[in-house]
C-alpha positions in Angstrom: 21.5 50.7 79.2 23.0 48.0 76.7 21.4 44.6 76.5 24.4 43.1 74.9 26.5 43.8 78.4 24.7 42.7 81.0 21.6 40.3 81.4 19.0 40.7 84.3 21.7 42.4 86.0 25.0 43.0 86.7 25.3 40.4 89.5 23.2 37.8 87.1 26.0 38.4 84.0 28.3 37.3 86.5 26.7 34.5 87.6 25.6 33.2 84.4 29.2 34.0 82.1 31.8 33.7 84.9 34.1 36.4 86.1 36.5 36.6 82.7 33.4 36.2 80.4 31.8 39.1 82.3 34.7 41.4 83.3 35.6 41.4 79.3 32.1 42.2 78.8 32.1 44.8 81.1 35.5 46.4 79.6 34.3 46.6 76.1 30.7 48.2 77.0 32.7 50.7 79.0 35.1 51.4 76.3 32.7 51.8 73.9 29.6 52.7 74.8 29.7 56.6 75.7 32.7 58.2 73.7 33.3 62.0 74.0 31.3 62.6 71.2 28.1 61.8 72.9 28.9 64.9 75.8 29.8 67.5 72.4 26.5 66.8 71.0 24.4 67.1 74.3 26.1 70.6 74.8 24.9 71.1 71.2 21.4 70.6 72.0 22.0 72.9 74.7 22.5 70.2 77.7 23.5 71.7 80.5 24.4 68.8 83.5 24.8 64.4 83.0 23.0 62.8 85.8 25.2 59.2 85.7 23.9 56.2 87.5 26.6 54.0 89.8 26.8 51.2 91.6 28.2 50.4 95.0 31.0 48.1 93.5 32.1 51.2 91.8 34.4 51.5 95.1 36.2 48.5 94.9 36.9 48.0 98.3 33.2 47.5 99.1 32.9 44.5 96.9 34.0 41.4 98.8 33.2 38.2 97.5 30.2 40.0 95.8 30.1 39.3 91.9 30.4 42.7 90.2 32.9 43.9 87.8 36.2 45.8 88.6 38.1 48.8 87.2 35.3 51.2 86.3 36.6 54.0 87.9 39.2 54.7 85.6 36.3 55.0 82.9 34.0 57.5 85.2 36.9 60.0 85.9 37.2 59.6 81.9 33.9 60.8 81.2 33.8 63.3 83.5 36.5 64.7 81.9 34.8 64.8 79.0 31.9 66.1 80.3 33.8 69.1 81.9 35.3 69.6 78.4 31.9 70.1 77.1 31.2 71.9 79.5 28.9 69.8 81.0 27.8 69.7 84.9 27.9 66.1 86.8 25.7 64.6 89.5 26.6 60.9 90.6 24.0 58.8 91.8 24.2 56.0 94.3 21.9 53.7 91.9 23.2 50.1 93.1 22.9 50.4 96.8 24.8 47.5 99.1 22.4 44.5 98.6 19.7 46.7 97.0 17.5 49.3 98.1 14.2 47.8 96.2 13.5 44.3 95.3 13.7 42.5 92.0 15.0 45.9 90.0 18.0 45.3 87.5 18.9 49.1 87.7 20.6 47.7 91.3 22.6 45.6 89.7 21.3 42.0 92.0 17.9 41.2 91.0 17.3 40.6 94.6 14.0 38.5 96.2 14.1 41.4 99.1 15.5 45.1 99.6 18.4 44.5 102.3 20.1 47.2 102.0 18.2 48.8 104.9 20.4 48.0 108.3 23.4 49.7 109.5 26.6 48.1 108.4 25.1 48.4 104.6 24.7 52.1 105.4 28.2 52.3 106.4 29.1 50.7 103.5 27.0 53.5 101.7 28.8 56.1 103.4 32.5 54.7 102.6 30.9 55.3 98.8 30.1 58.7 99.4 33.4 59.6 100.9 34.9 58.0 98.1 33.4 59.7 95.1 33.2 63.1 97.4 37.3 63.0 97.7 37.5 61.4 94.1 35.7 63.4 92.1 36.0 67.5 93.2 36.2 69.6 92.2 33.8 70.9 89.3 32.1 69.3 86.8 30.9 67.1 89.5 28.1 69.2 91.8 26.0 66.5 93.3 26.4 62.9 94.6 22.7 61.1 95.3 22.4 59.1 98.4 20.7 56.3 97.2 18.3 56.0 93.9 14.3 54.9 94.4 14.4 53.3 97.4 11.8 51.0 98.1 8.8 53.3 99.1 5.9 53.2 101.6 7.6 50.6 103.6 8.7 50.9 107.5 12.2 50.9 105.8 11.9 54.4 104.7 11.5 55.7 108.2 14.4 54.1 109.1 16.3 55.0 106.1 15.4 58.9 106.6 15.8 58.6 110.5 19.4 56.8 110.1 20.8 56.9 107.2 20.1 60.3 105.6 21.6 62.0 108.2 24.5 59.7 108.2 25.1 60.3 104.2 24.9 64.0 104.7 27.9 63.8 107.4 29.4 61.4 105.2 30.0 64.7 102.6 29.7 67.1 104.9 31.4 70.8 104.1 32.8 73.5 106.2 32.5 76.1 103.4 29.3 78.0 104.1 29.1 79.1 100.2 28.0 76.7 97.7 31.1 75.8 96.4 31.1 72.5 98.2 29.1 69.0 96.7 25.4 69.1 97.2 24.0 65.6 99.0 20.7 64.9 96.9 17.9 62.6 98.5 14.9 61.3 96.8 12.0 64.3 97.3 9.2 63.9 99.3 6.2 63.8 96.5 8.6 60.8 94.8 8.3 59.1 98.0 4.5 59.5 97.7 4.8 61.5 101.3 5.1 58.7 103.1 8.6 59.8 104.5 9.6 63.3 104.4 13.4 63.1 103.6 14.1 66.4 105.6 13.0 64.8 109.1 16.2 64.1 110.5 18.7 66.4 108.2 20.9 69.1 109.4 18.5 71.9 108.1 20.9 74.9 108.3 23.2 73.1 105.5 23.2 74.8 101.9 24.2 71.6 100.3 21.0 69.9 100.0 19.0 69.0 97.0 16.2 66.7 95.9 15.6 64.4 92.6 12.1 64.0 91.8 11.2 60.8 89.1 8.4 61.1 87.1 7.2 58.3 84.7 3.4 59.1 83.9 3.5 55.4 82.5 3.1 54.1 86.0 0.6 56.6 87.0 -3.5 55.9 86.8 -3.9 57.7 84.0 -5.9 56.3 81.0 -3.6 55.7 78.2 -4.1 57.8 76.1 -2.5 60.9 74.1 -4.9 63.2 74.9 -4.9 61.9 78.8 -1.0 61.6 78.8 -1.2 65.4 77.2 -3.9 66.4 79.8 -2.2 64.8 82.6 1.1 66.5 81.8 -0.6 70.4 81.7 -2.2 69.7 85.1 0.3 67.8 86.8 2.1 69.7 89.5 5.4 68.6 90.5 5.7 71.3 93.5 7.5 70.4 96.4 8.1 71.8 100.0 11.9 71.1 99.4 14.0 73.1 97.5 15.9 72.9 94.8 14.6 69.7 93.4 15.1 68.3 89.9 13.2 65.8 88.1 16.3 63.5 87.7 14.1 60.8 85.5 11.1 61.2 82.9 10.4 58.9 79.6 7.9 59.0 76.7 7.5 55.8 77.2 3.6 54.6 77.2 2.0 52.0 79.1 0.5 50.9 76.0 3.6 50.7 74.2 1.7 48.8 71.2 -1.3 50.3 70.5 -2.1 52.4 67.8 -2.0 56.0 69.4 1.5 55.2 70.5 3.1 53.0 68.2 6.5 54.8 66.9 5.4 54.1 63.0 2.7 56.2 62.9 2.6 58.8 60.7 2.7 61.8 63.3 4.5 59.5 65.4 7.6 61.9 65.7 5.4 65.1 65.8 3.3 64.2 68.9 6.1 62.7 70.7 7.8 65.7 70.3 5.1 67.8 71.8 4.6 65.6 74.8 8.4 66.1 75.6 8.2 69.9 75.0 5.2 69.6 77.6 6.7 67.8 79.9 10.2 69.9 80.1 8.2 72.8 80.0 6.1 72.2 83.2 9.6 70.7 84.8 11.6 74.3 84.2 8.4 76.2 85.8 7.8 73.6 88.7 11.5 72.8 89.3 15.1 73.6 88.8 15.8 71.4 86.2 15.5 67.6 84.4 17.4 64.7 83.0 16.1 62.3 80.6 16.1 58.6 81.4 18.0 57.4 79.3 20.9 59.4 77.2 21.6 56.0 75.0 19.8 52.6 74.9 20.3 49.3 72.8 16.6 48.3 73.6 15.7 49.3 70.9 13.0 52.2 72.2 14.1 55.5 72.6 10.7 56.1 74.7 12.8 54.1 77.3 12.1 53.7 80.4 
């Protein structure tokens, strides 16, 4: 997440710099951003897997006369590399979907007025991704490639999303190997989608390669905001789910209240409490779940609390 590279999004820098402005910028955030150093020191803290968002464009053929950049494949097999060097496990995650699965998010890279990704020649243009990075990127660090990041929930699209193209991505990597050697297909789980949609209604159930990313930003939720709520909130919060293995793919410590006393970073037990709340959170994660990533690894925003 670098400010500097990109504006509302990646289809806005375009816009709004040009194609060279933006393709340079693009080139030198790439370069520059994440070096190998950054994958050594998360396997120093005792890191274990690099959850790294993509967008559609990724896949160059797929872009058209859309305005995205070109030529960052070359850096993704580079930091793959480096994360297998460290040691490091990979999951890819379909973050930009073709025309955007929610409406007026950034992290899709159009800050669309609608989610239109939901019809079927934008899932086939989903499922030329998948086979892509599936034949691209085995075998191992790489262990998971996610269909398609937040889509837009409690609509009539997710029905048709879980009825069509779920199915569809699933095929789109499927494996003949009955171990599980193969790439694991990961869909948003079932409490993420607020159990509207359950994202196992139309799968192929007898397939091993299956997993589930739950996101959990207690910012968003009802509670009051408060430390002692967020902290109380966080020690009663179940994140159990009726799908299995599932990983909470995204948390923060960022507060809805991001100014206010209790939270504000410059406090003197600023560092202490925030600490705690993140050892409370990863602990109920580990007992709930099979794992987490923290959203985000690097950010110019000037909060590490991000998102």
């Amino acid at each position: 997440m670098a400010s500097t590279a990109w504006s509302t999004s990646e289809w806005d820098c375009f816009s709004g710099l040009g194609k060279v402005k933006a393709q340079a910028a693009f080139e030198s955030h790439w370069s520059s951003w994440i070096p190998e150093a950054d994958f050594t020191t998360m396997a120093s803290y005792g890191l274990n897997t690099v959850r790294i968002p993509l967008g559609y464009w990724i896949v160059e053929e797929l872009i058209g006369d859309d305005m995205f950049p070109t030529g960052g494949f070359k850096y993704l097999k580079q930091v793959v590399g480096w994360a297998k060097a460290a040691g490091l496990y990979v999951i890819l995650d379909l973050h930009g979907a073709p025309m955007a699965q929610d409406a007026e998010q950034p992290s899709t890279g159009q800050y669309a007025p609608t989610a239109a990704f939901y019809s079927d020649s934008n899932y086939a243009r989903a499922y030329i991704w998948l086979k892509n990075l599936w034949a691209l990127m085995l075998p191992e660090p790489v262990f998971a490639i996610e269909a398609v990041n937040e889509p837009g929930a409690q609509t009539s699209d997710d029905w048709d999303m879980v009825s069509t193209y779920y199915p569809g991505a699933q095929q789109a990597v499927e494996c003949s190997d009955t171990s599980f050697s193969c790439l694991a297909i990961q869909y948003m789980d079932i409490l993420w989608m607020d159990n509207s949609a359950d994202p196992t209604a139309s799968l192929n159930k007898t397939d091993k390669h299956v997993m589930f990313d739950d996101h959990n930003y207690i910012k968003y939720t009802s509670t009051a905001a408060t430390r002692e709520a967020y902290m109380k909130y966080t020690c009663t919060d179940s994140r159990k789910s009726s799908n299995a293995p599932v990983i909470v793919g995204e948390f923060s410590l960022s507060p809805a209240n991001e100014t206010g006393s209790e939270f504000a970073t410059s406090a003197s037990d600023a560092a202490s409490w925030y600490l705690e709340w993140s050892q409370a959170q990863m602990v109920m994660y580990e007992a709930q779940t099979a794992g987490w990533a923290f959203w985000s690894w690097k950010t110019d925003l000037g909060d590490q609390r991000e998102v």
